[in-house]
C-alpha positions as CSV (number, residue, x, y, z in Angstrom):
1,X,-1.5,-1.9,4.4
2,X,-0.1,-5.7,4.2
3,X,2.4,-8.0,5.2
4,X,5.1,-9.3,3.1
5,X,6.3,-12.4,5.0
6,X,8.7,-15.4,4.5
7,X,12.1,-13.3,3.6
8,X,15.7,-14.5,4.8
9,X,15.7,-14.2,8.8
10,X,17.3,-10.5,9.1
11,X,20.1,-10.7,12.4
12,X,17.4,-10.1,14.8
13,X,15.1,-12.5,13.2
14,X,13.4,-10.5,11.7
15,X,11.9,-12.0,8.3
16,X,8.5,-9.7,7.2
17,X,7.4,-6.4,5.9
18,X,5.2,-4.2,6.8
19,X,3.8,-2.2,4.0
20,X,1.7,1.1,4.8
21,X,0.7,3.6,1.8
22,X,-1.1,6.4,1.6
23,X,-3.6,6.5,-0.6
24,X,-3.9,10.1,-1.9
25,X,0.3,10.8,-2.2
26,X,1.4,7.3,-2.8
27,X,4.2,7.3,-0.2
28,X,5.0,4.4,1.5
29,X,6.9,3.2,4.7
30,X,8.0,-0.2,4.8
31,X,8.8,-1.8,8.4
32,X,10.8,-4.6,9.3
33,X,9.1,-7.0,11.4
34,X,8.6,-10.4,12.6
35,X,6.0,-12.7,11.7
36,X,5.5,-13.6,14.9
37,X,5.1,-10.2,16.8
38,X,2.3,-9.8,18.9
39,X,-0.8,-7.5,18.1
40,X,1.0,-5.3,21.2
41,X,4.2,-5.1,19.1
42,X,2.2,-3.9,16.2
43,X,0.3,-1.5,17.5
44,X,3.5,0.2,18.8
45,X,4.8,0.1,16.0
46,X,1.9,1.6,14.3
47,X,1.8,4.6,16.2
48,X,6.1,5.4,16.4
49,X,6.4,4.9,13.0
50,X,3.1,6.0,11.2
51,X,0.5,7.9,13.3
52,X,4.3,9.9,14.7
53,X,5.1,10.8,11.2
54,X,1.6,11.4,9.8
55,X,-1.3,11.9,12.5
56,X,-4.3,9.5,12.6
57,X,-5.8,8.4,9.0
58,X,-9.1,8.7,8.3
59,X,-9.7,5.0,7.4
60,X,-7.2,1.7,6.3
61,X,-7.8,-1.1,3.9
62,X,-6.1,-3.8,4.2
63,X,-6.8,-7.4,3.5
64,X,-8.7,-9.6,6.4
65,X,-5.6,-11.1,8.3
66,X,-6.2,-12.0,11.5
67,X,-3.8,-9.7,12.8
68,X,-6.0,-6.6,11.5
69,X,-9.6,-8.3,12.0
70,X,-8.7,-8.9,15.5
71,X,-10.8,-7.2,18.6
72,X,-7.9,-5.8,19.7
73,X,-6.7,-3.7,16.3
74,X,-10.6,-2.8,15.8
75,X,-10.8,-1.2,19.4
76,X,-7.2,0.8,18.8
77,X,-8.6,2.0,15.5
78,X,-11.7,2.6,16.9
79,X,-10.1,4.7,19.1
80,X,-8.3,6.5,17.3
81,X,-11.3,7.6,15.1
82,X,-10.5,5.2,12.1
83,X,-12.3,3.7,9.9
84,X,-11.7,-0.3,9.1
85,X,-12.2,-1.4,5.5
86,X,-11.2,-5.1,4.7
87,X,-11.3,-6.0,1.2
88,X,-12.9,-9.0,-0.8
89,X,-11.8,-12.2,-1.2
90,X,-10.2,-12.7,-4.1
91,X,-11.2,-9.4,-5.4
92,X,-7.5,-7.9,-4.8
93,X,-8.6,-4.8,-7.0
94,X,-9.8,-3.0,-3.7
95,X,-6.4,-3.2,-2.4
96,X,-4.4,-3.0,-5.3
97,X,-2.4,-0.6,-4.3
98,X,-0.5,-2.4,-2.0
99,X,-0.2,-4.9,-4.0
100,X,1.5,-2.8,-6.8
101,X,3.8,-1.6,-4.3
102,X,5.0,-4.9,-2.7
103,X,5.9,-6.0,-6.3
104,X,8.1,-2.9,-6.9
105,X,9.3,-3.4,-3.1
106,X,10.4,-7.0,-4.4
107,X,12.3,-6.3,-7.4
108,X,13.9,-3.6,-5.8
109,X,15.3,-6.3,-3.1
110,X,16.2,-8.7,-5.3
111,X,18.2,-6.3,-7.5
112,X,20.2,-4.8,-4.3
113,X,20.5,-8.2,-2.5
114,X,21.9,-9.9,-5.8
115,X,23.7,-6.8,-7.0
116,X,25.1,-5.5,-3.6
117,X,24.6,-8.9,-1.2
118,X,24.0,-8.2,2.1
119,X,20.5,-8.5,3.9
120,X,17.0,-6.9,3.6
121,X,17.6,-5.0,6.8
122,X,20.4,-2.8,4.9
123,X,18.5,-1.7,2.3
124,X,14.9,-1.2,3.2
125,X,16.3,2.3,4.3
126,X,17.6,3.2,0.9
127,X,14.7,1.6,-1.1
128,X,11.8,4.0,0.7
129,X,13.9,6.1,0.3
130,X,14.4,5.7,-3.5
131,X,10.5,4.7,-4.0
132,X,9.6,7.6,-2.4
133,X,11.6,9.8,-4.9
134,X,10.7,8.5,-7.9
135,X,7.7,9.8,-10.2
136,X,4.6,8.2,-10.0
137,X,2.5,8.8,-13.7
138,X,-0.8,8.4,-11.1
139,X,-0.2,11.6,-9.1
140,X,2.4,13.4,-12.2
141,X,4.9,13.9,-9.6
142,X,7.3,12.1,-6.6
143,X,5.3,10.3,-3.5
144,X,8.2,12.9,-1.4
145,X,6.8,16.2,-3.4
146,X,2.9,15.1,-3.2
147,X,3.2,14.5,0.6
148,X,5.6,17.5,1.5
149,X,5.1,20.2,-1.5
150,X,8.4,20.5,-2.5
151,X,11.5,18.4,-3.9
152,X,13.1,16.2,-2.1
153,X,17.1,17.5,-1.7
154,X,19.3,14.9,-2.5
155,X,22.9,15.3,-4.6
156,X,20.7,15.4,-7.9
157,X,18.9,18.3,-7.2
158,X,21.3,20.3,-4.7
159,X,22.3,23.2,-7.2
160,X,18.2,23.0,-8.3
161,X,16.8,23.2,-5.1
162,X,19.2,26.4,-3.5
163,X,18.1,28.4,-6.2
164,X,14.4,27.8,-6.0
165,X,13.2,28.4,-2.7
166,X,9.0,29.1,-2.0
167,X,8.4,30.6,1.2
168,X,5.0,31.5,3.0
169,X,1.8,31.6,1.3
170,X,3.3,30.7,-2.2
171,X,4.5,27.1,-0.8
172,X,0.9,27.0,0.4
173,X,-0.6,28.1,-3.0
174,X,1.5,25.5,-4.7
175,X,0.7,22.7,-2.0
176,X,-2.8,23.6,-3.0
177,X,-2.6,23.0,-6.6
178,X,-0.3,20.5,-6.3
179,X,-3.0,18.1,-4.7
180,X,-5.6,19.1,-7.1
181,X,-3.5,18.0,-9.0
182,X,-3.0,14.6,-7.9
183,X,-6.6,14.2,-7.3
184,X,-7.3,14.9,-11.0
185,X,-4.9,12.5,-11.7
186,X,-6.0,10.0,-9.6
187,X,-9.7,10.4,-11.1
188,X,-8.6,9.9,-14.3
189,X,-6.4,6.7,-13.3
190,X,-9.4,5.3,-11.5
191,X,-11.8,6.0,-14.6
192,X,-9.4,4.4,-16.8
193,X,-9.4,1.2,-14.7
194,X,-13.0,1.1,-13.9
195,X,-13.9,1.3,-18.0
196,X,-10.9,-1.8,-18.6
197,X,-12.4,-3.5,-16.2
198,X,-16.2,-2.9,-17.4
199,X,-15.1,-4.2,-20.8
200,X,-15.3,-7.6,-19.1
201,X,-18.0,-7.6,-16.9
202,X,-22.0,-8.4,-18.3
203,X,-25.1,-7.2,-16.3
204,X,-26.8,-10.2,-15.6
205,X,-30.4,-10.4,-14.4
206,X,-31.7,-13.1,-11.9
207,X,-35.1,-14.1,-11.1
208,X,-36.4,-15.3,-8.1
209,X,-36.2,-19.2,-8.1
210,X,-33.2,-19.2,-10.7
211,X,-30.4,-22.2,-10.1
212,X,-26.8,-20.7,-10.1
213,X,-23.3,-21.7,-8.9
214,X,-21.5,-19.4,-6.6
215,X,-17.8,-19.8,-6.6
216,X,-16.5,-18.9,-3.3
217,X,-12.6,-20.1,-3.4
218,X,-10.6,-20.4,-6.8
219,X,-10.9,-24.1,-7.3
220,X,-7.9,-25.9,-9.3
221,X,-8.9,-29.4,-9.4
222,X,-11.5,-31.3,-12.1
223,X,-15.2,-30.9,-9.7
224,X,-16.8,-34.7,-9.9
225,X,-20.3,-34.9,-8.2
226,X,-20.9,-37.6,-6.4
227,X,-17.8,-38.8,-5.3
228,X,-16.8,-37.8,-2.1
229,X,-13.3,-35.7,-1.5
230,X,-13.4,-34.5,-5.0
């Protein structure tokens, strides 16, 4: 999960997102918030919109805002029997996800707001909506079908779907091989990555009394030692 924040005030002032995905179907709520809404807010939010809909996860990543590091979010989660994972400092490939998704969730904003006008607020519906529905190469199928083994109906697939109806232990069968499926799929995606990204990476050895620099923030300025607030 993750925020995306500074958008045009909404008419309740509301100018953030709240991006939740799940990990193994790829669907996605996104919640219109304020930046400024207390950890209270949040956590009732959390459980009428996500935990209502889907039960209690099993464990959330998320980046280390102080909004989800806080005691109060660990002893809710705690609570609730799940499992915190933050990920690294500028090592966004733990979280990636999310940060795939915001980008589509962006685009598909901008295209309504400058196509349609209008506000955030009146198409965040539409857009889950539409994300939600649409194929996902990782999983070889729709976020909607992975989480809910079937089809979405909507006009396009009206006729489509009357005709093909699973009841009983065949929608169960197929629910079954349907999330083999996508954890195949998602095997083979995360192979895929992990080789790219090994192409780049060299094991290096250290021995004990070896000098080395550790770069903990990306720095952007020219480094000159000795010289104080440089």
């Amino acid at each position: 999960m993750d925020f995306v924040s500074g958008l045009p005030l909404s008419p309740r002032k509301k100018d953030a997102i709240w991006v939740v995905v799940d990990r193994l179907t790829k669907s996605a709520h996104f919640i219109l918030v304020r930046s400024d809404y207390s950890l209270d807010k949040l956590a009732e939010l959390y459980i009428s919109d996500i935990v209502r809909l889907h039960g209690v996860p099993l464990s959330i990543v998320s980046d280390r805002d102080p909004r989800f590091t806080s005691r109060l979010w660990k002893k809710l989660q705690n609570a609730l029997g799940t499992k915190l994972h933050f990920s690294t400092a500028f090592h966004p490939q733990m979280d990636s996800q999310s940060e795939q998704i915001i980008q589509i969730l962006e685009d598909m904003l901008r295209c309504c707001i400058l196509e349609f006008e209008g506000t955030c607020k009146q198409y965040l519906p539409l857009i889950e909506f539409a994300y939600n529905n649409s194929f996902q190469s990782s999983i070889k199928m729709a976020p909607y079908e992975a989480l809910y083994g079937r089809k979405c109906r909507t006009p396009l697939y009206w006729m489509e779907l009357s005709k093909n109806k699973i009841h009983g232990v065949d929608l169960i069968r197929e629910t079954e091989q349907k999330v083999k499926v996508i954890r195949d799929s998602l095997k083979v995606v995360s192979d895929r990555q992990k080789s790219y990204a090994n192409l780049k990476r060299k094991d290096i050895e250290f021995e004990i009394g070896d000098k080395l620099f550790l770069k903990v923030f990306p720095w952007k300025k020219v480094l000159r030692f000795g010289r104080k607030g440089k």
